[in-house]
C-alpha positions in Angstrom: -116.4 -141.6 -41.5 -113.2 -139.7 -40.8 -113.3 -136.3 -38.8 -110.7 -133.8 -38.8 -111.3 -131.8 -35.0 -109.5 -128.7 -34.2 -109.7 -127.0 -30.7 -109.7 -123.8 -29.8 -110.1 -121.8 -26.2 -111.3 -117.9 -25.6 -109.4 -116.0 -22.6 -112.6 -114.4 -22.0 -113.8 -115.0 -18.2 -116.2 -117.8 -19.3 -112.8 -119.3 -20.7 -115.3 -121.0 -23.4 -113.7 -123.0 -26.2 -114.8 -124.7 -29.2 -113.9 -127.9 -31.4 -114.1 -127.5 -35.2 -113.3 -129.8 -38.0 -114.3 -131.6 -41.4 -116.4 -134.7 -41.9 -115.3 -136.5 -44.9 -115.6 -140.2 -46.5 -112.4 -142.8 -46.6 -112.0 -141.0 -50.5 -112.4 -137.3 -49.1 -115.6 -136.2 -49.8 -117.3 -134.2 -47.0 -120.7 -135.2 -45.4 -123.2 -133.0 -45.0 -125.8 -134.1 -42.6 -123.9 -135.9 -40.2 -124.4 -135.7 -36.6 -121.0 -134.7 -34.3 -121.6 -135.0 -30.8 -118.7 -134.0 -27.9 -119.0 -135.4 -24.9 -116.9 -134.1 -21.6 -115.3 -137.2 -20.1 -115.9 -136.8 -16.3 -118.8 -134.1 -16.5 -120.8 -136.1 -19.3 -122.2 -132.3 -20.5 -123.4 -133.3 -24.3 -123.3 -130.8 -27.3 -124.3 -132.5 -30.5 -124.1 -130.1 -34.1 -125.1 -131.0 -37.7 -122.5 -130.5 -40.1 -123.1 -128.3 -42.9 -123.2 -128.8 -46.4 -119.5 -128.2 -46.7 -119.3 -130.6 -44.6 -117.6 -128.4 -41.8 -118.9 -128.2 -37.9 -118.5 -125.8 -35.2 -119.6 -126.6 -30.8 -118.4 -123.9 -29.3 -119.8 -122.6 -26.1 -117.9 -125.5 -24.8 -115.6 -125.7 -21.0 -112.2 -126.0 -20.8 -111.5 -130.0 -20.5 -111.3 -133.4 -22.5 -113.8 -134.3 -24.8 -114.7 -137.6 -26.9 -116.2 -136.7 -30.2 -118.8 -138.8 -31.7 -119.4 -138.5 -35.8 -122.5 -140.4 -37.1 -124.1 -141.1 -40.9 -126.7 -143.2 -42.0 -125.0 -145.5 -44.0 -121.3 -145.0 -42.8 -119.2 -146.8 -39.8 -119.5 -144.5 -36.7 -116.0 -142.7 -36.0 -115.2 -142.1 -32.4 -112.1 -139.7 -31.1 -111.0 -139.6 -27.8 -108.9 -137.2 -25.1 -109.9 -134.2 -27.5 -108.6 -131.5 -25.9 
């Protein structure tokens, strides 16, 4: 499983962010159903999404920090990323 991750943060007072991306297959074809979980390192505060059936995920609602992002399919190799921002 490959996952593309992008990061975003709000300059609201909250100063919520989110992490959005892609989950696709080693040939490019997205994976609906797959689980993305972030974890904050230090905290350990867990968020875990589906992704759609475009194969596209949004956790948002999440604090400013570092995050390891966990991407899992029945039938596919787990993908870890670390030190998302």
């Amino acid at each position: 499983i490959m996952a593309l991750a992008s990061s975003s943060t709000s300059a609201l007072a909250q100063q919520d962010g989110s992490i959005s991306g892609t989950v696709r297959d080693p040939q490019g074809a997205v994976l609906p159903g797959a689980s993305v979980t972030a974890t904050q390192s230090g905290r350990g505060a867990v968020r875990t999404v589906s992704v759609d059936a475009q194969g596209a995920y949004r956790i948002s609602g999440l604090s400013p920090g570092t995050y390891t992002i966990r991407v899992e399919l029945s039938g596919f190799r787990e993908f870890v990323g670390q030190s998302i921002e």
